[in-house]
C-alpha positions as CSV (number, residue, x, y, z in Angstrom):
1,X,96.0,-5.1,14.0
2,X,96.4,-9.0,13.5
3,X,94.8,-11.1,16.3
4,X,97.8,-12.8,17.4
5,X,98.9,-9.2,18.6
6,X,95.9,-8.9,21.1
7,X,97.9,-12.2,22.7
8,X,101.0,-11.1,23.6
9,X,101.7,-9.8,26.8
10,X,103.7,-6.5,25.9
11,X,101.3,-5.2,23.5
12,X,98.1,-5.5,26.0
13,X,100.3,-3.7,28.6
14,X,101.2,-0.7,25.9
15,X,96.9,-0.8,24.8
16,X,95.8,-1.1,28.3
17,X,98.0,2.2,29.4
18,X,96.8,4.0,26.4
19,X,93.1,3.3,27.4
20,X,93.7,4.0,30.7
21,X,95.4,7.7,29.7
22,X,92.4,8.5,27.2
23,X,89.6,7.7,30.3
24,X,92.0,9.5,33.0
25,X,92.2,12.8,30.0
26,X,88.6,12.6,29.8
27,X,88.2,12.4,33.5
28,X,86.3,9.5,33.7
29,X,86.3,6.7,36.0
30,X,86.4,3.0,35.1
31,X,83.0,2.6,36.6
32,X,82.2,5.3,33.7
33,X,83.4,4.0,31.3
34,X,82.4,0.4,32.1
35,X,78.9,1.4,32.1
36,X,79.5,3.5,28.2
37,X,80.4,-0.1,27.2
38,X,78.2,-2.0,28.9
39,X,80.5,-4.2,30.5
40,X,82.1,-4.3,34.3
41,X,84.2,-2.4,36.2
42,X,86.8,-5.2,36.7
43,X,86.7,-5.8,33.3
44,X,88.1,-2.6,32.5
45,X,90.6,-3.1,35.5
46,X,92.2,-6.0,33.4
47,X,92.0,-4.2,30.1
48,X,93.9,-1.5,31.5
49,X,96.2,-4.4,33.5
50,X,96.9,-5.7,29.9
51,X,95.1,-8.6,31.6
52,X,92.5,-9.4,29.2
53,X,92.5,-10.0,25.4
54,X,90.9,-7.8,23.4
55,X,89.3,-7.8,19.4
56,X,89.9,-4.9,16.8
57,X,85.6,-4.5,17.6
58,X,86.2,-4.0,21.3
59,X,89.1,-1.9,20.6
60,X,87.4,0.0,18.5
61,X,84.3,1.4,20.3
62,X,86.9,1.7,23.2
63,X,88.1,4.3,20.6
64,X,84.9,5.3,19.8
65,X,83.5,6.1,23.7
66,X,87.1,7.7,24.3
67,X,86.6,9.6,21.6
68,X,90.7,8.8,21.0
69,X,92.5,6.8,18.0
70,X,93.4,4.1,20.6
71,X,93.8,2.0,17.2
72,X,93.6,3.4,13.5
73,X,92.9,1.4,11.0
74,X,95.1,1.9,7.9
75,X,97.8,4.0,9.6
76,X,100.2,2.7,11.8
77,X,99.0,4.8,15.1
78,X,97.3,7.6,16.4
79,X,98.5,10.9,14.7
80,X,100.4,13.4,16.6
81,X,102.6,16.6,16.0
82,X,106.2,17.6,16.6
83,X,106.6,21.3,16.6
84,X,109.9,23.3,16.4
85,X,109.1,26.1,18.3
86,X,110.3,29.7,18.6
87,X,109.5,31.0,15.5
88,X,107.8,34.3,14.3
89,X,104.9,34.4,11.2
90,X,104.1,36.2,8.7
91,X,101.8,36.1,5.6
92,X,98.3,36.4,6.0
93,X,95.8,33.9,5.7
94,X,92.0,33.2,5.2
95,X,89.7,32.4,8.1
96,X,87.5,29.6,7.0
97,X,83.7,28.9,6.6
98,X,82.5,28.3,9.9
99,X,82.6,24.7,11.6
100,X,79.3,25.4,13.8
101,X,77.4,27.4,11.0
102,X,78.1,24.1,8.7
103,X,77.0,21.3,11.3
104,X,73.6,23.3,12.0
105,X,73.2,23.6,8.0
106,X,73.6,19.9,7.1
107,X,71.4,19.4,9.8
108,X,68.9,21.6,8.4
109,X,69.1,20.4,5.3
110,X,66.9,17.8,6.0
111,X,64.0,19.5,6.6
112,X,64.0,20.3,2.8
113,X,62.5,17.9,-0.1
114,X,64.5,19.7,-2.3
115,X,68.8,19.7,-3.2
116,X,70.7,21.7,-0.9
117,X,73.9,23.1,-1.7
118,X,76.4,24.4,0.5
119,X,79.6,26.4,-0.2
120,X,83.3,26.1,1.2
121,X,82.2,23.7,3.6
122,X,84.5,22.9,6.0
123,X,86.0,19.9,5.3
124,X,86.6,18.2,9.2
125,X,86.2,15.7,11.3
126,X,83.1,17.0,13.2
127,X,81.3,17.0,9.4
128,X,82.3,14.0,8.3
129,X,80.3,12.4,11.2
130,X,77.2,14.3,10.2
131,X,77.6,13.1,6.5
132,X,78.5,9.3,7.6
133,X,75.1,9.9,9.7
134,X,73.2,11.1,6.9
135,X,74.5,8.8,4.2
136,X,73.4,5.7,6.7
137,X,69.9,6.9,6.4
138,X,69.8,7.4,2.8
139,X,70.2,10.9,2.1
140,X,73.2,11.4,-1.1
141,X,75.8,13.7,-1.2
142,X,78.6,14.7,-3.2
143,X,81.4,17.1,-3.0
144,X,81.6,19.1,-6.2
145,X,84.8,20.8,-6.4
146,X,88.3,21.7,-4.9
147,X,86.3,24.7,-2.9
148,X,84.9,22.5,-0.7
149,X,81.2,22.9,-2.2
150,X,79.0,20.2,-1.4
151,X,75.5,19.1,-2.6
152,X,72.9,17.4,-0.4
153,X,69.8,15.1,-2.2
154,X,67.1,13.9,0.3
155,X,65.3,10.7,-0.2
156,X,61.7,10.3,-0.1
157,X,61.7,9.1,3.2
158,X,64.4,8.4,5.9
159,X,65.8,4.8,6.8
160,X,66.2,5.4,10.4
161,X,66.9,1.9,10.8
162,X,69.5,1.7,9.1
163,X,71.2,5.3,11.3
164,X,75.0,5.0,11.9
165,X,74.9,5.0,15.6
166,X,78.8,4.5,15.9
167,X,79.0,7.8,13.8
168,X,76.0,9.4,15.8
169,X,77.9,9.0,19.5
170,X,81.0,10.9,18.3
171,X,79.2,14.1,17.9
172,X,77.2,16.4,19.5
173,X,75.5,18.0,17.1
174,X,72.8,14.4,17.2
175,X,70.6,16.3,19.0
176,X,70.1,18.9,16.3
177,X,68.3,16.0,14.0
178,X,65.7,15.6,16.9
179,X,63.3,18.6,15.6
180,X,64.3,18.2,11.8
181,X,63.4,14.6,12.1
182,X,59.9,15.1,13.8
183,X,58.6,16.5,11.6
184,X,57.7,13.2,9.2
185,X,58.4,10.6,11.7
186,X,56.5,9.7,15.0
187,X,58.5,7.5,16.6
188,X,62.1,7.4,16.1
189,X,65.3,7.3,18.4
190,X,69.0,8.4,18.4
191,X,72.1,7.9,20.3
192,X,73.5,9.8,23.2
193,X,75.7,12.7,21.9
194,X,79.2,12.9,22.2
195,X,82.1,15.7,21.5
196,X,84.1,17.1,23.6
197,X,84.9,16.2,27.3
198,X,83.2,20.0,28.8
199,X,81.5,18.2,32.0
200,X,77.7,17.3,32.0
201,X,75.6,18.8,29.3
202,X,72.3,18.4,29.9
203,X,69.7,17.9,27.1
204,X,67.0,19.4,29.3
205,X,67.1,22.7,27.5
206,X,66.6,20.9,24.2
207,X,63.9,19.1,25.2
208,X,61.9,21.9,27.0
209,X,61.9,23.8,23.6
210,X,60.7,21.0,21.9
211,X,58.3,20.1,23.9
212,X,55.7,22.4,22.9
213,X,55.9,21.5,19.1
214,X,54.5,17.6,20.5
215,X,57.7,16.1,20.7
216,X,58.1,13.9,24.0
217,X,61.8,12.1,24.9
218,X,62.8,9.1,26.7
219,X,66.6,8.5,27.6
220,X,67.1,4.9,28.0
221,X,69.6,2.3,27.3
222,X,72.2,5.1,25.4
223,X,69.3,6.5,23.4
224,X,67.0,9.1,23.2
225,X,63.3,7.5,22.6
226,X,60.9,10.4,20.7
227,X,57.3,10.1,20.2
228,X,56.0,13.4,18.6
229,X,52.2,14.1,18.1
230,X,51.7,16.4,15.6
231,X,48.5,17.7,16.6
232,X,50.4,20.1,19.3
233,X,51.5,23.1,18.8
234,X,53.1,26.3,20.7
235,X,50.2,28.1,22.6
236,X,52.2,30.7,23.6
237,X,55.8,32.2,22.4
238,X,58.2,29.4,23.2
239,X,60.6,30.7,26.2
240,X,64.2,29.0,26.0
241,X,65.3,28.2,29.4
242,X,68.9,28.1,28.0
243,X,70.1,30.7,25.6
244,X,71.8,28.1,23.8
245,X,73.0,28.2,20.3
246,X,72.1,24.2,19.4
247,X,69.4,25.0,21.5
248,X,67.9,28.0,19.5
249,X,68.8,26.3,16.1
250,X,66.6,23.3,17.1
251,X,63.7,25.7,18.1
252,X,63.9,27.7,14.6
253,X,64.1,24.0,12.9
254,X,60.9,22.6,14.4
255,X,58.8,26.1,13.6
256,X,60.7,26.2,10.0
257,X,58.1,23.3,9.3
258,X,54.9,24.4,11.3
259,X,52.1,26.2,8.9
260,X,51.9,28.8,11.4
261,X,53.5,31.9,13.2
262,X,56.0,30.8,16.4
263,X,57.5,33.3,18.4
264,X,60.8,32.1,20.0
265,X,62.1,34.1,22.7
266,X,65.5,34.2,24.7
267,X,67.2,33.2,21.4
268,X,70.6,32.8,21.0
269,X,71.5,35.5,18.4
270,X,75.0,34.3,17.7
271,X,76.9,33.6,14.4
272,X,75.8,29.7,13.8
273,X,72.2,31.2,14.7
274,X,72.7,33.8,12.3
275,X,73.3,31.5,9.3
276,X,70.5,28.8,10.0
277,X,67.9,32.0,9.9
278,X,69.7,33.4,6.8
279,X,69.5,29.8,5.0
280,X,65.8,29.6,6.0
281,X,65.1,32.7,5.2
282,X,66.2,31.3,1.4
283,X,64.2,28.5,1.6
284,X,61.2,30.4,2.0
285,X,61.0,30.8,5.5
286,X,60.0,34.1,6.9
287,X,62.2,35.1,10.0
288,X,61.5,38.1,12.3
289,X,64.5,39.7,14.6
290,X,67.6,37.8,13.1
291,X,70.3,38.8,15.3
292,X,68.5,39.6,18.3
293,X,66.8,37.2,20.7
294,X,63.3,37.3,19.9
295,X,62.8,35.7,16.7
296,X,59.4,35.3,15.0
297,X,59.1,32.5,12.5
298,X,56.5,32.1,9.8
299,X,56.8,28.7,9.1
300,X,55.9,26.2,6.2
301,X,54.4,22.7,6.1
302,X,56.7,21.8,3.0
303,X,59.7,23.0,2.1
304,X,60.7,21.8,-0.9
305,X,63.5,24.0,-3.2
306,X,66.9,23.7,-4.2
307,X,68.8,26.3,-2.2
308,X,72.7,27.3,-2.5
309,X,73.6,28.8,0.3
310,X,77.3,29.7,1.7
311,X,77.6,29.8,5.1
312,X,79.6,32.7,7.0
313,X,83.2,32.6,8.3
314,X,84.0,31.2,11.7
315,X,84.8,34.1,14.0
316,X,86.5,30.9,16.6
317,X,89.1,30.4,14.2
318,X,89.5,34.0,13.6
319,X,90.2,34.2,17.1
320,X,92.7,31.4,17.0
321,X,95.1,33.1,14.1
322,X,94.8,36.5,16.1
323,X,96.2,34.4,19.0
324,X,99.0,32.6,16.8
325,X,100.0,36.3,16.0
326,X,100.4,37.3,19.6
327,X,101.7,34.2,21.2
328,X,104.6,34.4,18.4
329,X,105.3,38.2,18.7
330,X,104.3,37.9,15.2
331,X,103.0,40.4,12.3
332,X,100.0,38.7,10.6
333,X,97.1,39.8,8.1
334,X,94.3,37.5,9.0
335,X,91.7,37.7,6.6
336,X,87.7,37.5,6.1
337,X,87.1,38.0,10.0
338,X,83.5,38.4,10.9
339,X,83.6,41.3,13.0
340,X,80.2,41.8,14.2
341,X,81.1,38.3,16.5
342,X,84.9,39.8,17.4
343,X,84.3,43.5,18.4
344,X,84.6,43.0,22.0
345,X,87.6,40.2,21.7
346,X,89.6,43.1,19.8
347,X,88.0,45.8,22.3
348,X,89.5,43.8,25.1
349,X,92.8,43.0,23.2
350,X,93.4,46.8,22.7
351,X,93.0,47.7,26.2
352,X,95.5,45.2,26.7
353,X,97.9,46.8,24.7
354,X,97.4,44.8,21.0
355,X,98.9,46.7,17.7
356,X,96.7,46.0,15.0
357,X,94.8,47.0,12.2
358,X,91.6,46.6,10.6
359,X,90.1,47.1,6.7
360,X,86.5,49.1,6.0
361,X,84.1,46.5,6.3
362,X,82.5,44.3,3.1
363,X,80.0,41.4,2.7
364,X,80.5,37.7,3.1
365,X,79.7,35.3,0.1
366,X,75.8,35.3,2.1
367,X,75.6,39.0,1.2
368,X,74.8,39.3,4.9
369,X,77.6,39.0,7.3
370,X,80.3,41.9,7.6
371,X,83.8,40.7,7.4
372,X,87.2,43.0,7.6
373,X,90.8,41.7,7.4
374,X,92.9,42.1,10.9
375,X,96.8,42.6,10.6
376,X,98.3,42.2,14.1
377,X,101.6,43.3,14.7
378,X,103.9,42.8,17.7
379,X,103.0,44.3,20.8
380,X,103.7,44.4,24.7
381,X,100.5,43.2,26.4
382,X,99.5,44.3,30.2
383,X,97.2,42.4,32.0
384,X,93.3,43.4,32.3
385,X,92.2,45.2,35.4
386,X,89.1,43.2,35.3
387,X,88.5,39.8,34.8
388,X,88.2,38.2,31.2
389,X,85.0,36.2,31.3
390,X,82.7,34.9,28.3
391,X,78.6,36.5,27.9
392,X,76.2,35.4,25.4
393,X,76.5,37.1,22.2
394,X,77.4,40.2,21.5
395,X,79.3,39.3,24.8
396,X,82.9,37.8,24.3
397,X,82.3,34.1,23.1
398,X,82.7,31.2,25.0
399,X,84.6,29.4,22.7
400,X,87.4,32.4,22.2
401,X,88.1,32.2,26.1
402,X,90.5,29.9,25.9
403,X,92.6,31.8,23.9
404,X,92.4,34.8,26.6
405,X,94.1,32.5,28.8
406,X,96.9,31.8,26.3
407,X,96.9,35.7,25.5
408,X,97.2,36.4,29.2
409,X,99.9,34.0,29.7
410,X,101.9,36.6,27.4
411,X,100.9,40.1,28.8
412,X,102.8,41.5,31.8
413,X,100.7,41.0,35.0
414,X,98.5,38.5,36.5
415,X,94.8,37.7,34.7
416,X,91.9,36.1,36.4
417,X,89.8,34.3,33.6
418,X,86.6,32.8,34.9
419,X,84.8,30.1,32.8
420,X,81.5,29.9,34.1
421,X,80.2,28.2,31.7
422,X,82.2,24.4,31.7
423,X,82.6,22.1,34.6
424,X,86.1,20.7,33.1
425,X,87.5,23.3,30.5
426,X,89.8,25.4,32.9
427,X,90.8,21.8,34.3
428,X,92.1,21.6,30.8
429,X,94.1,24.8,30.4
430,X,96.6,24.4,33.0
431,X,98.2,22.1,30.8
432,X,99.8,25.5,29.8
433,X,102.2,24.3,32.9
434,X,103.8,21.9,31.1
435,X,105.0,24.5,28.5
436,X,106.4,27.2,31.1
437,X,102.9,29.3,31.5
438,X,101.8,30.1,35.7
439,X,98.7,28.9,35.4
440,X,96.6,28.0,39.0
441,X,93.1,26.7,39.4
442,X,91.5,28.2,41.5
443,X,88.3,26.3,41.6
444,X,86.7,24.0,38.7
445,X,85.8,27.8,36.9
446,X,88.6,29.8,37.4
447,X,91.9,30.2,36.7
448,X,94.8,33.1,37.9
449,X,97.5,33.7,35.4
450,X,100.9,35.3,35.4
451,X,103.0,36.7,32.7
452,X,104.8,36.9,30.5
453,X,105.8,33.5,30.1
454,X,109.2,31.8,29.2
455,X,107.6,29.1,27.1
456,X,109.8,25.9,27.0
457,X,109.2,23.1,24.1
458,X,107.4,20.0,25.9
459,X,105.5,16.5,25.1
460,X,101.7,17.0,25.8
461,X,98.7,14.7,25.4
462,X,96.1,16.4,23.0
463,X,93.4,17.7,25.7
464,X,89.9,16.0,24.7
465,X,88.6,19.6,24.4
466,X,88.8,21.0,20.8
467,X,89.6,25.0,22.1
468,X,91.9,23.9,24.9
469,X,93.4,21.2,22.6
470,X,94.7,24.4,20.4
471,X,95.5,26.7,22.5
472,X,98.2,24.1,23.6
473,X,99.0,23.6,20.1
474,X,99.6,27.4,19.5
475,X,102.0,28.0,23.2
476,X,104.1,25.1,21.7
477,X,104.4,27.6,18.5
478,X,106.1,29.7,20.9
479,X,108.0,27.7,23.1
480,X,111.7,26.7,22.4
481,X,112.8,24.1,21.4
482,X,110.9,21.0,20.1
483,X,107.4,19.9,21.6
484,X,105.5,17.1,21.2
485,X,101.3,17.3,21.4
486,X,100.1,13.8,21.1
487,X,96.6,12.2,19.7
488,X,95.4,15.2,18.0
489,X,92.0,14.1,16.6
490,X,90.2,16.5,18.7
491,X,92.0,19.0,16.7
492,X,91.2,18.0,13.6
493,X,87.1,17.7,14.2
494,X,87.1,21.7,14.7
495,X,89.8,22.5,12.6
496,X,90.9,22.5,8.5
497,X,94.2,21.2,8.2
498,X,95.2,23.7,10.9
499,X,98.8,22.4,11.1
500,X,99.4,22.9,7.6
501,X,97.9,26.5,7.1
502,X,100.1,27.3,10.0
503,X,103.3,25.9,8.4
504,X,102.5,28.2,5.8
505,X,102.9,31.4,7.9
506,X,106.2,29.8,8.9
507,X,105.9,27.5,11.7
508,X,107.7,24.2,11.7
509,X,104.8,21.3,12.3
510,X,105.3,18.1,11.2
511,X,102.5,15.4,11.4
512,X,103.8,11.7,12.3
513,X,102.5,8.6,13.4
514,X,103.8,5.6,16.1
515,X,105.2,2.8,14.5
């Protein structure tokens, strides 16, 4: 953007409403966001006046707290997609590696000396961060081939000093390098984590597991301050208050490096969890009770081997082509589904009323996960009697609810679908509105919906939650007519090239840019 632009009068108007629309999606107030920048609440009153003159810095971490392409540098604008709804599928298509499974991993991959390499990584947004991350701190990597393999070389030691902090605040998954990290370091900080807008997530849980393997946090001034002494260890089994999946994987990192036996109980024994014990487990570390919540790890003081290791297949994005087939009254083959973390999705779908199909089992590339292919044909949904709410694994997954709300928006009858879990996600969904869909909060945690639905083509903004932010995408594949969803980089950190694969089943998506 030249400078002159930042001068003239029209332009600041069009920048300050943009800003003003990215903190108002996020549901943030100025006072918020003033104090992510470190500036004033009236000075974010002018910005969004198009009352003060900004430089391409400013409007860049604007971008960067947002989490929105406010500006983009190379392109002409933030990317969005018109869809040409209406349309049914067909084909069948491949469910990727997943995006969780791979953040944990190249995470992990630093607590070994030795080269890791990882298989059909997927290749988005939410990775890239984690690689800019690690690249700023010295660690090499390379990707080897069309597949999507990658290949991870450590240095001998760490420059945290040198740690990518504008990278670090646009993801979450920071606070998985805490316990990998303390383990040759004693002092050290990281930024605040970012993502998604899901409400408040506190830390606490992350830090209460920690805490017994010496590691001790300050949050000041946007960071997280860690002092670790390495002469404590866990006197007793290590009880996670929260059985959280970042939560558990940090837990399993810190014992993976402790020469002794740690006992981790209330473990999240989800999919991501799943693969971090399995890659572990190849680099020599001993793990007791994968898959259920007491884990036992017999750890090591150095782990130093060059591992390959391909991680599983996402069961979200399984989740999310089943739903593309159902929302389009559409026959799809969706293949490579783990179905050990979708048995109670497709329980519930068939009580609704879903025609499908589903192969013998066989093994993923890790020769430990059990996949099947799906092929879901059209069907007349009903309503649930119950409500559709999300458990801990082997409940129904929190991050598949969303599409139940879509799903229900289909099915004859009205669906109460309770999100206990998120302060803002339902807030998110009823943007189903826009599109035709009777959606009603209830309270910040529930929603009532009503179908079928009589979806009609309209222009959204992009949701600043990844699951919501598709499920939008997916009703517009259904609704007549043209739609418009707008500033879709939240899309893109979950998802591989989503919007093309799609196209290839026969939906008409076309990505463009403002001028």
């Amino acid at each position: 953007m030249p400078e002159s632009l930042t001068r003239s009068g029209d332009t600041l108007r069009r920048i300050g409403t943009l800003i003003r629309d990215a903190r108002r999606h996020r549901g943030w107030s100025q006072a918020r966001l003033a104090e992510a920048l470190g500036t004033s609440q009236s000075a974010i009153n002018r910005i969004e006046q198009g009352n003060q003159n900004l430089s391409l810095d400013t409007l860049s971490r604007i971008s960067e707290v947002l989490d929105s392409e406010i500006v983009s540098l190379g392109h002409s604008g933030p990317m969005h997609l018109r869809i040409e709804g209406g349309r049914r599928l067909s084909g069948s298509i491949n469910v990727k590696t997943s995006k969780n499974a791979g953040v944990a991993l190249l995470c992990a991959s630093l607590l070994n000396r030795g080269r890791t390499t990882l298989r059909k990584v997927a290749r988005i947004e939410e990775v890239n961060r984690i690689l800019e991350v690690l690249g700023s701190i010295g660690v090499k990597h390379r990707w080897l081939n069309a597949d999507n393999d990658l290949e991870i070389t450590p240095p001998a030691r760490f420059d945290l000093d040198s740690l990518d902090v504008v990278a670090a605040r646009r993801t979450r998954s920071i606070i998985m390098f805490l316990a990998p990290l303390m383990h040759d370091h004693a002092t050290f900080s990281l930024p605040y984590a970012g993502g998604c807008d899901l409400g408040t997530r506190t830390v606490e849980p992350h830090l209460i597991a920690l805490r017994p393997f010496g590691l001790e946090v300050k949050a000041t001034g946007g960071l997280y301050h860690a002092d670790v002494d390495p002469s404590v260890h866990p006197a007793r089994p290590v009880v996670l208050t929260e059985r959280g999946d970042t939560v558990t994987e940090n837990a399993l990192m810190a014992a993976a490096r402790r020469d002794a036996v740690t006992v981790i109980r209330n473990a999240s024994p989800n999919y991501m969890v799943q693969d971090l014990c399995f890659f572990l487990t190849d680099l020599g570390v001993r793990i007791d009770g994968i898959g259920t919540t007491t884990l036992t790890v017999h750890g090591k003081a150095i782990i130093d081997s060059d591992v390959d290791y391909a991680p599983s297949e996402d069961p979200i994005e399984a989740m999310s082509l089943i739903t593309a087939a159902v929302v389009t009254d559409s026959e799809i083959t969706v293949r490579r589904v783990p179905i050990e973390f979708m048995e109670i999705e497709l329980a519930l779908l068939t009580e609704m009323g879903l025609d499908y199909d589903q192969t013998d089992e066989y093994a993923a590339a890790n020769g430990r996960t059990r996949l099947v292919d799906v092929t879901v044909r059209p069907s007349r949904l009903r309503a649930p009697i119950d409500k559709i709410h999300p458990m801990p694994f082997p409940g129904l997954n929190i991050d598949n609810l969303p599409f139940f709300a879509l799903i229900a928006a289909v099915a004859e009858g009205s669906t109460l679908v309770h999100d206990w879990v998120y302060e803002n996600r339902a807030l998110h969904l009823t943007e189903l509105t826009k599109l035709g869909a009777r959606v009603t909060l209830m309270d910040p945690h529930r929603l009532h919906i009503t179908g079928p639905t009589h979806w009609s083509g309209a222009e959204v903004v992009c949701p600043p939650a990844l699951r919501p932010a598709v499920v939008v995408l997916l009703a517009m594949l259904a609704a007549k007519g043209t739609s418009v969803l707008r500033h879709v980089y939240v899309i893109n950190r979950g998802y591989e090239q989503l919007a093309e694969r799609l196209t290839e089943l026969g939906a008409s998506i076309e990505t463009f840019r403002d001028i």
